[in-house]
MDTraj code that builds the backbone (N, CA, C; nanometers):
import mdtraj as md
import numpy as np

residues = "UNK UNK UNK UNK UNK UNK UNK UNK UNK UNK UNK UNK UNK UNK UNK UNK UNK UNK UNK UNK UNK UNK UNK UNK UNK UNK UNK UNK UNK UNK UNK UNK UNK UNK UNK UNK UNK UNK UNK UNK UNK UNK UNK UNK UNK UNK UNK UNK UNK UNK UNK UNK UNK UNK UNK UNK UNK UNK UNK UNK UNK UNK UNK UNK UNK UNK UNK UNK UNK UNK UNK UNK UNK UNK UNK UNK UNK UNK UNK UNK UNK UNK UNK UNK UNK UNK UNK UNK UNK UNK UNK UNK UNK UNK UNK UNK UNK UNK UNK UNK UNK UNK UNK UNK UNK UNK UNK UNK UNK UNK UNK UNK UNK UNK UNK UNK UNK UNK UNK UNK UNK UNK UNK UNK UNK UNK UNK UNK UNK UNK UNK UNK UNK UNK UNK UNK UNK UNK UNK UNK UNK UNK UNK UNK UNK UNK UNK UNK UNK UNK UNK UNK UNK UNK UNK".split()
xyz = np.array([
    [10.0569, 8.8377, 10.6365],
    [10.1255, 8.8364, 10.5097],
    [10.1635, 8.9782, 10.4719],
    [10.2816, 9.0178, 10.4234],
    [10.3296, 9.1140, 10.3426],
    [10.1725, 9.1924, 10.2459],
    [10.1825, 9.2897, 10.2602],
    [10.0798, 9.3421, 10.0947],
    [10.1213, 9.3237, 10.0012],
    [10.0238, 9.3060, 9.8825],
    [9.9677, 9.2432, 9.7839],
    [10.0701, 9.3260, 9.7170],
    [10.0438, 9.4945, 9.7050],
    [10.1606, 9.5713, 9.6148],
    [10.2938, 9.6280, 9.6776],
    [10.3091, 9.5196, 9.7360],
    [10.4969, 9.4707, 9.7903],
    [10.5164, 9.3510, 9.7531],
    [10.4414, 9.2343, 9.7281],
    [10.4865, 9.1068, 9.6810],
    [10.4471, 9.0420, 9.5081],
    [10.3549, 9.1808, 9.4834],
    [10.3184, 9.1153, 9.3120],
    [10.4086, 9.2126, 9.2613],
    [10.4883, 9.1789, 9.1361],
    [10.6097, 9.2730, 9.0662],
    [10.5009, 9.4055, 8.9975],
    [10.5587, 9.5167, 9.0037],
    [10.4636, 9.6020, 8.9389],
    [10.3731, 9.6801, 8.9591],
    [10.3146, 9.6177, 9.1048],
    [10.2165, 9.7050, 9.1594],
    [10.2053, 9.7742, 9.2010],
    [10.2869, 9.7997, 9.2942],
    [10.3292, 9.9236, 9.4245],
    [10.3324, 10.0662, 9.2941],
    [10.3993, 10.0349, 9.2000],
    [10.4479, 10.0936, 9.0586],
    [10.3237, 10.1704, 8.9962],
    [10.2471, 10.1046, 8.9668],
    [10.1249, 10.1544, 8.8847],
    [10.0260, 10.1915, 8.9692],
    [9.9889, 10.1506, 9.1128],
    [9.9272, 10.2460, 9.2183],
    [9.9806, 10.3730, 9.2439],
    [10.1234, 10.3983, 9.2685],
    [10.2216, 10.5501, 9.2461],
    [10.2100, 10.5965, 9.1406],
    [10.1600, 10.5412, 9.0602],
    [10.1780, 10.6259, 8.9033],
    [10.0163, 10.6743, 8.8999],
    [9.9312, 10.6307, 8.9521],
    [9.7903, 10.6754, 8.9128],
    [9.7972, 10.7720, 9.0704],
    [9.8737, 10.7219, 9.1192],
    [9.8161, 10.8564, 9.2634],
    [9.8858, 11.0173, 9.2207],
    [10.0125, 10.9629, 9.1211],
    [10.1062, 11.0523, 9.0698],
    [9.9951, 11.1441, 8.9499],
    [9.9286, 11.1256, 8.8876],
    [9.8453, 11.1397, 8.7791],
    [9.7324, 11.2553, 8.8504],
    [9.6910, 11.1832, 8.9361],
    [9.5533, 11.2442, 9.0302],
    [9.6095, 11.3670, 9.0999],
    [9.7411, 11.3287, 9.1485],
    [9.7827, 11.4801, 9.2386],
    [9.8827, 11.5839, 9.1348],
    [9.8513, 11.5558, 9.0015],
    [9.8461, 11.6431, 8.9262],
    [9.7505, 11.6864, 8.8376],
    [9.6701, 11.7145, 8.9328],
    [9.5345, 11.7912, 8.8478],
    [9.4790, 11.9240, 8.8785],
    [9.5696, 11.9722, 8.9550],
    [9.5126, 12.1412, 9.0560],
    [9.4380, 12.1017, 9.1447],
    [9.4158, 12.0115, 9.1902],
    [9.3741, 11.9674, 9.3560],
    [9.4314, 11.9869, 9.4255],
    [9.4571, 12.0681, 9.5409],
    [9.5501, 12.1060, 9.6471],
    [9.6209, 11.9657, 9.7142],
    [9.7542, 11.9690, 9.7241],
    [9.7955, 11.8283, 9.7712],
    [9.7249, 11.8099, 9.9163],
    [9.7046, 11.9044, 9.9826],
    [9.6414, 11.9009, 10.1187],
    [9.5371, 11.8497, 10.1089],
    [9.4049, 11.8471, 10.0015],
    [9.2911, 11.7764, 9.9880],
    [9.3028, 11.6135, 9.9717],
    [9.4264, 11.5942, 9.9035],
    [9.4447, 11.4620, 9.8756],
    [9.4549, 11.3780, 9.9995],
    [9.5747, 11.4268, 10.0609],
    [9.6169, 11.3659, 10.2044],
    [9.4669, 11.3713, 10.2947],
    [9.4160, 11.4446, 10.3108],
    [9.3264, 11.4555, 10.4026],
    [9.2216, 11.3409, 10.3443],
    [9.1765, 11.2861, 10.2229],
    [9.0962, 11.2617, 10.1915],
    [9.1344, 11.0895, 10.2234],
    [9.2685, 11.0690, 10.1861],
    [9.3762, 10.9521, 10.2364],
    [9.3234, 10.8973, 10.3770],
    [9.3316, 11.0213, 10.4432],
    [9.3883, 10.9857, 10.5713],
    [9.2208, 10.9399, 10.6075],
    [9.1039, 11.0575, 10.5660],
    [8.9542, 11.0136, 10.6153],
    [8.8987, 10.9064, 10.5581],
    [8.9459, 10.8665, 10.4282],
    [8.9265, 10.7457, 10.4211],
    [8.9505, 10.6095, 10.4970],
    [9.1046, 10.6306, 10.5485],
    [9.1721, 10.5408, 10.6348],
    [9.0648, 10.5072, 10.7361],
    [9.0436, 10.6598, 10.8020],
    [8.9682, 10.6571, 10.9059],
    [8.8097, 10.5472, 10.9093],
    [8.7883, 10.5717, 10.8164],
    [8.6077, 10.5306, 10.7895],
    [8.6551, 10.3558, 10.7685],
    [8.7669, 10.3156, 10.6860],
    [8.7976, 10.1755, 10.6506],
    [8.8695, 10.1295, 10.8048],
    [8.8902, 10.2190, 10.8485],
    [9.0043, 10.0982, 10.9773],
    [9.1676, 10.0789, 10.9644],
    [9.1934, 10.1480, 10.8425],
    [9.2911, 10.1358, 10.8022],
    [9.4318, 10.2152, 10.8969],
    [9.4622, 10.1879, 10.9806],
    [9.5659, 10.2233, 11.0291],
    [9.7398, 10.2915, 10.9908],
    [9.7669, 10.2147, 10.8563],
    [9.8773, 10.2189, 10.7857],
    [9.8405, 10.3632, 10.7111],
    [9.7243, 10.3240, 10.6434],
    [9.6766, 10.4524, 10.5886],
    [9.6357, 10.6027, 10.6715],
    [9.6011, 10.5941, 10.7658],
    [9.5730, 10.7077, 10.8616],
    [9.7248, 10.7579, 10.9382],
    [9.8131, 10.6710, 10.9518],
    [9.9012, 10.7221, 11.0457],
    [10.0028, 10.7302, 10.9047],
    [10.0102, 10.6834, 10.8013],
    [10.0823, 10.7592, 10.6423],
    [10.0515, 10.8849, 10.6590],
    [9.9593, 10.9322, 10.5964],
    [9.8241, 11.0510, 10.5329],
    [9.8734, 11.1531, 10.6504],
    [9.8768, 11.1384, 10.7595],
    [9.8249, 11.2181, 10.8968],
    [10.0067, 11.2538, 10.8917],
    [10.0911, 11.1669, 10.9083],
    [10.2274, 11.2066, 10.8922],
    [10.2773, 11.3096, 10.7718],
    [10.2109, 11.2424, 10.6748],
    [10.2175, 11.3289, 10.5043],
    [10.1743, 11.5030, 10.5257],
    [10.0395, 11.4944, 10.5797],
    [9.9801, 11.6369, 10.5979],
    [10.0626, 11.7386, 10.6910],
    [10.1646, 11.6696, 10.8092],
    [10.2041, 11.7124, 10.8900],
    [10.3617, 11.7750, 10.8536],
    [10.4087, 11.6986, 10.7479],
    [10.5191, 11.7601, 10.6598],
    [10.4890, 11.9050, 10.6172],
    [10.3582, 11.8567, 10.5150],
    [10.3071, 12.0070, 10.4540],
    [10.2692, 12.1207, 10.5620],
    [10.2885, 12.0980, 10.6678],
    [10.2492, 12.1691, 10.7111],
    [10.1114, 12.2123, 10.8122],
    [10.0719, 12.1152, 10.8380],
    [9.9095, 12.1237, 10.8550],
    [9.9344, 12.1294, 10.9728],
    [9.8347, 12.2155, 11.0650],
    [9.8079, 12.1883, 11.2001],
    [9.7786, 12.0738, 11.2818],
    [9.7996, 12.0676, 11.3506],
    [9.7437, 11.9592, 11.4560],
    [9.5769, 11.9218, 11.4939],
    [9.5472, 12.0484, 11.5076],
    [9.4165, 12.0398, 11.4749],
    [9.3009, 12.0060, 11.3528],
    [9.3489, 12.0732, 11.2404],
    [9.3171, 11.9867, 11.1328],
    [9.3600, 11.8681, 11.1094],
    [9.4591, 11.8107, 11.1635],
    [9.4896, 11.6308, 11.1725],
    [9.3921, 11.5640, 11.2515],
    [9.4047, 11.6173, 11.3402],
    [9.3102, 11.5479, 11.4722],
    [9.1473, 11.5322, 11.4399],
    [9.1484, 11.6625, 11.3747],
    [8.9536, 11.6855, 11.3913],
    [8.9141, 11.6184, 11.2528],
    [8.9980, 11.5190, 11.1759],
    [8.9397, 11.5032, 11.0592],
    [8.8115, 11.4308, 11.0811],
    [8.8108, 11.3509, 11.1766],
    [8.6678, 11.2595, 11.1604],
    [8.5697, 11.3265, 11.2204],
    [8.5795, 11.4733, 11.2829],
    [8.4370, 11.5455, 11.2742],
    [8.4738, 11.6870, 11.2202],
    [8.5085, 11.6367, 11.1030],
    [8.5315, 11.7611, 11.0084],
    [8.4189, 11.8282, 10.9662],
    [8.2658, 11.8096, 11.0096],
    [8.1397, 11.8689, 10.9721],
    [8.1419, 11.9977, 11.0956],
    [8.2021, 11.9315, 11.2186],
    [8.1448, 11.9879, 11.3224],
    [8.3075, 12.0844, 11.3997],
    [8.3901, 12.1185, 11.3187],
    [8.4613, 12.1741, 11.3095],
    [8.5221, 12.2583, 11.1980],
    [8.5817, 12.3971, 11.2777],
    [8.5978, 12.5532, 11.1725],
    [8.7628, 12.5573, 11.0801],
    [8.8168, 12.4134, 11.0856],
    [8.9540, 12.4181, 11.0046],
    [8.9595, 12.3765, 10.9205],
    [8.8796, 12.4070, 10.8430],
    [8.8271, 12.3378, 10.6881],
    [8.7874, 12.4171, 10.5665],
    [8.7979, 12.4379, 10.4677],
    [8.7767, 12.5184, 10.3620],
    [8.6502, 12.4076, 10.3271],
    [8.5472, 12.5507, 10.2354],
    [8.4597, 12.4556, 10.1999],
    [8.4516, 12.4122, 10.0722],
    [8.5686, 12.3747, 9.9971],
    [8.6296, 12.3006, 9.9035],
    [8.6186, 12.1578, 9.9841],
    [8.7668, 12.2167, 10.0773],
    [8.7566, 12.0811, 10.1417],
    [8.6461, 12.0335, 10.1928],
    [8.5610, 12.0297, 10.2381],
    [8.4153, 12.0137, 10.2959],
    [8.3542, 11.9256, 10.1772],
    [8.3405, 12.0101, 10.0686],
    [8.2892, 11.9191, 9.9465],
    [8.4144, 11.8438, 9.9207],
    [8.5544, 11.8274, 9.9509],
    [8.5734, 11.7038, 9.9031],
    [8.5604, 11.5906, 9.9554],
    [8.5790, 11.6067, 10.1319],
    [8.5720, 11.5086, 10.2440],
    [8.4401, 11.4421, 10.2330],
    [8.3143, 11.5253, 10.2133],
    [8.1537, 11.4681, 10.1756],
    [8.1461, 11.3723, 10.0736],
    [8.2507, 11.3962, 9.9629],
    [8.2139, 11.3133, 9.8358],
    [8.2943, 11.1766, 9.8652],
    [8.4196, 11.2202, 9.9601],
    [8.4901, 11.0978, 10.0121],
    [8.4241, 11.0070, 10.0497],
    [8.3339, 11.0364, 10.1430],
    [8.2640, 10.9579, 10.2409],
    [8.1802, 10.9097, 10.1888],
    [8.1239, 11.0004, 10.0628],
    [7.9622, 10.8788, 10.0293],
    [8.0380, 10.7794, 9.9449],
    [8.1587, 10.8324, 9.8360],
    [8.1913, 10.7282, 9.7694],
    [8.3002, 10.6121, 9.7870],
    [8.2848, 10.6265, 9.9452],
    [8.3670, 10.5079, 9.9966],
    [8.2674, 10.4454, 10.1214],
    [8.1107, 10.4774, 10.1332],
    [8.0175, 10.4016, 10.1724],
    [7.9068, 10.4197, 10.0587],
    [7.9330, 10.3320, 9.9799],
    [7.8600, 10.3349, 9.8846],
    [7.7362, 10.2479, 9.9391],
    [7.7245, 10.1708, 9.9784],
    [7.6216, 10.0717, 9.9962],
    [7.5288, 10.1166, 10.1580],
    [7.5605, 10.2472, 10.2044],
    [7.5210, 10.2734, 10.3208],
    [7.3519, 10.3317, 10.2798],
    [7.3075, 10.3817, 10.1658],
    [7.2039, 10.4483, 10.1532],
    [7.1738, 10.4288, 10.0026],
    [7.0327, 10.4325, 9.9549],
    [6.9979, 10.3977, 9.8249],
    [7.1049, 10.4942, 9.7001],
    [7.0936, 10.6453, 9.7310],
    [7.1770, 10.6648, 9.6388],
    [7.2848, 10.7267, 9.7017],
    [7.3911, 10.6234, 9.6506],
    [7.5123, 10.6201, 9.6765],
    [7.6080, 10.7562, 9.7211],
    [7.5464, 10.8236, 9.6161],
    [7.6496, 11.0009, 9.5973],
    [7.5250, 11.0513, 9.5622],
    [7.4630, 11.1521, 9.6297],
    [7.3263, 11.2039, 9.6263],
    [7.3974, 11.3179, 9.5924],
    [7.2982, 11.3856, 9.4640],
    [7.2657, 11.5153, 9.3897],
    [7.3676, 11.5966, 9.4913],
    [7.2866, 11.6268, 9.5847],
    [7.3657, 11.8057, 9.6689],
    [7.5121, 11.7502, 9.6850],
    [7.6144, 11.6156, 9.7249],
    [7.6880, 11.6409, 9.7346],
    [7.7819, 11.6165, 9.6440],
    [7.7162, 11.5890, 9.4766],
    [7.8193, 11.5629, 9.3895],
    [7.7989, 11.7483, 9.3174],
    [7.6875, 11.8110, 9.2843],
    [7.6689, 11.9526, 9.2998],
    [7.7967, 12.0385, 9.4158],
    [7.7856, 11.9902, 9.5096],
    [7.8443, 12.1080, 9.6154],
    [7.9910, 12.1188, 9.5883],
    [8.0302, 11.9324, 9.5351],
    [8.1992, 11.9400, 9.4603],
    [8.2105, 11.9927, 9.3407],
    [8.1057, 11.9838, 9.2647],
    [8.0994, 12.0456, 9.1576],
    [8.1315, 12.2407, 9.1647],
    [8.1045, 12.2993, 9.2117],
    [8.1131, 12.4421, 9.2709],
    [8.2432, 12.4844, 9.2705],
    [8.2994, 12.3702, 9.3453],
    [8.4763, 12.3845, 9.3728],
    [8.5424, 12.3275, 9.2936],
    [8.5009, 12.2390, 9.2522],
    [8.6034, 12.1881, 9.1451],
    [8.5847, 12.1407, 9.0011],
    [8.6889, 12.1815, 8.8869],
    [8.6348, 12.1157, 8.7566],
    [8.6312, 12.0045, 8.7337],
    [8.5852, 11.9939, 8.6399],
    [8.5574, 11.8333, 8.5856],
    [8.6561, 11.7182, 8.5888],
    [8.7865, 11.7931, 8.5208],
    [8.9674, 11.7276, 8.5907],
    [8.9751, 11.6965, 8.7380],
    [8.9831, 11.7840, 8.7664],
    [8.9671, 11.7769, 8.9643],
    [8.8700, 11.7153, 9.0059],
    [8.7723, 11.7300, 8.9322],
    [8.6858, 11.5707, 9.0492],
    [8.6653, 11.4444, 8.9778],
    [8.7286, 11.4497, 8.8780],
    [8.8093, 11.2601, 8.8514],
    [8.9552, 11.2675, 8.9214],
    [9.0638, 11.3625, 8.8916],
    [9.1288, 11.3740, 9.0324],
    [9.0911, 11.3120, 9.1711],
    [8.9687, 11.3924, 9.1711],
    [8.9390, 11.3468, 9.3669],
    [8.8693, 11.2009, 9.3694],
    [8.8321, 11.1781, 9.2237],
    [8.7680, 11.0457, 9.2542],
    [8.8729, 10.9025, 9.1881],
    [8.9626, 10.9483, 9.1141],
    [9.0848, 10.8695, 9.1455],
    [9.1511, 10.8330, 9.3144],
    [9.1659, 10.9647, 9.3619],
    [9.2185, 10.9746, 9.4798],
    [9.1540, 10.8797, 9.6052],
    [9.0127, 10.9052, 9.5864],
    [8.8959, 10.8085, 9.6505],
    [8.9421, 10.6577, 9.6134],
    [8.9271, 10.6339, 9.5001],
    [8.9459, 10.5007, 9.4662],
    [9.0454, 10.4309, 9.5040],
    [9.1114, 10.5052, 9.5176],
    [9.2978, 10.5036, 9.5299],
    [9.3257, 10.4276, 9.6925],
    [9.2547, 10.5332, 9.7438],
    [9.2510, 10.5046, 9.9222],
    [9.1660, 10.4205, 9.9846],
    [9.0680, 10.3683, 9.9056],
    [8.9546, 10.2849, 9.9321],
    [9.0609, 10.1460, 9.9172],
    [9.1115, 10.1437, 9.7692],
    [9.1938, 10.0177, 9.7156],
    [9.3130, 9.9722, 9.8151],
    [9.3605, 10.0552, 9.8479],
    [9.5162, 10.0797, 9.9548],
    [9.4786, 9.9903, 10.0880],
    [9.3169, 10.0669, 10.1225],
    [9.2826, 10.0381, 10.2440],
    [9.1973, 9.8434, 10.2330],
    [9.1964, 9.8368, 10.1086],
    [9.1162, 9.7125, 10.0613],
    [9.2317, 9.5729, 10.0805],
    [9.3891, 9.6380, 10.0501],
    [9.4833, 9.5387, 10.0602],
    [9.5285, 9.5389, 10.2163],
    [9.5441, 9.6453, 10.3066],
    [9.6094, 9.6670, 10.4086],
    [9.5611, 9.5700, 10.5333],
    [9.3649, 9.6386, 10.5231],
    [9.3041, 9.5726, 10.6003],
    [9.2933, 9.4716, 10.6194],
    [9.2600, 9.3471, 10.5141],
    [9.2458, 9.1825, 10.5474],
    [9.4188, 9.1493, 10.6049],
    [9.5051, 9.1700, 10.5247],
    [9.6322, 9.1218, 10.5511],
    [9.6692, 9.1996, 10.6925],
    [9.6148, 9.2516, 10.7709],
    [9.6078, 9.3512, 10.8838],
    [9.8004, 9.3987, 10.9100],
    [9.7988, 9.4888, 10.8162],
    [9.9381, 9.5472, 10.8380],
    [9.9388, 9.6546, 10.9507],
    [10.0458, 9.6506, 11.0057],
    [10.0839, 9.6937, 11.1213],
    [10.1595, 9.8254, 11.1191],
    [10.0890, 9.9315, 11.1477],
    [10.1807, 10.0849, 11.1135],
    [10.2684, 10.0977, 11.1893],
    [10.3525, 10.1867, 11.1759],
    [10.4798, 10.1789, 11.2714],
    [10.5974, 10.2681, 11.2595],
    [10.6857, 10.2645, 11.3288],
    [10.8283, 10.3161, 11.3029],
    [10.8382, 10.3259, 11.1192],
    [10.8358, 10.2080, 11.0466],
    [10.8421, 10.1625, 10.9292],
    [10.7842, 10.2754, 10.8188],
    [10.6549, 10.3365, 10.8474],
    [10.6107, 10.4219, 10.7579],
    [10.6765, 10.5472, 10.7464],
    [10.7456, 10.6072, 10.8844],
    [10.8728, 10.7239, 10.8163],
    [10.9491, 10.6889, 10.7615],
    [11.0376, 10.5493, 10.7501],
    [11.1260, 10.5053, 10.6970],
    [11.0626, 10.4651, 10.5202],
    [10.9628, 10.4297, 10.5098],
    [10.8819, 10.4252, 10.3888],
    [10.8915, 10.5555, 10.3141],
    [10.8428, 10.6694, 10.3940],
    [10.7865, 10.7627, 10.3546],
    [10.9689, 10.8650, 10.3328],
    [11.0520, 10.8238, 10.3694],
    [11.1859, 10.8774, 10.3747],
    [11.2414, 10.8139, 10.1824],
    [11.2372, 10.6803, 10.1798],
    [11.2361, 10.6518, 10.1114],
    [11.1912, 10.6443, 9.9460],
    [11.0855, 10.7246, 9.9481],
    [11.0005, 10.6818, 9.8860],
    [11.0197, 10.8491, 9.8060],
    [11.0774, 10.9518, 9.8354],
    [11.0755, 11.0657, 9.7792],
    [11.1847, 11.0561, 9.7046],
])
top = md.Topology()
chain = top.add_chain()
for i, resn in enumerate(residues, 1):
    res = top.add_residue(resn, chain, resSeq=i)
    for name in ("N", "CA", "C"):
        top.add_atom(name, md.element.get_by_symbol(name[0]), res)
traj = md.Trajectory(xyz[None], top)
């Protein structure tokens, strides 16, 4: 089946408008995408990883920081902003993996880097990519040619 915010009137609409909201908060757009794309990664989400990974690659990003996102602990192309944001990604999109959900050191370590705006920013952004990846996955959409043509579109 088509996704949910391509076939309900409105939706596609008010998901762009809250991602529009979040990536105006002084969060580097590069944190966003990356956080997109590692989310994708952790959900399965395909549409979302090969979006995000195309998106970052506009801005500019290396190849290597595309590639190494899923062992972004154990690799040196990372700011440690980004570090605390990719950490907070991950616990708060495996929430149910460990008793507490977003443990002290790594809502602290985002805290360091970012204000209080910026990490409802990043946790819009989280929510955002968790939700994306929540419609994509069951309806198993198929990435493709289609997402440059999306992503052409869509500016």
């Amino acid at each position: 089946m088509k996704s949910p915010a391509f076939t309900i009137p409105g939706t596609r609409e008010a998901l762009l408008s809250i991602h529009k909201a979040a990536q105006n908060c002084g969060v580097p757009a590069a944190t966003h995408e990356l956080i997109h794309a590692r989310v994708g990664q952790i959900n399965g989400c395909a549409v979302c990883l090969d979006m995000h990974s195309r998106l970052l690659k506009r801005q500019g990003e290396s190849d290597q920081r595309i590639f190494a996102l899923a062992t972004w602990r154990e690799t040196p192309y990372y700011t440690d902003a980004e570090r605390a944001a990719l950490a907070l990604a991950e616990a708060a999109t495996r929430l149910n993996d460990r008793a507490d959900a977003v443990p002290d050191d790594v809502w602290k370590e985002a805290s360091r880097h970012f204000s209080a705006t910026q990490l409802g920013a990043l946790l819009m952004t989280i929510a955002l990519a968790n939700f994306w990846n929540r419609l994509n996955v069951p309806t198993r959409q198929v990435t493709g040619d289609f997402v440059e043509q999306y992503l052409e579109h869509a500016r």
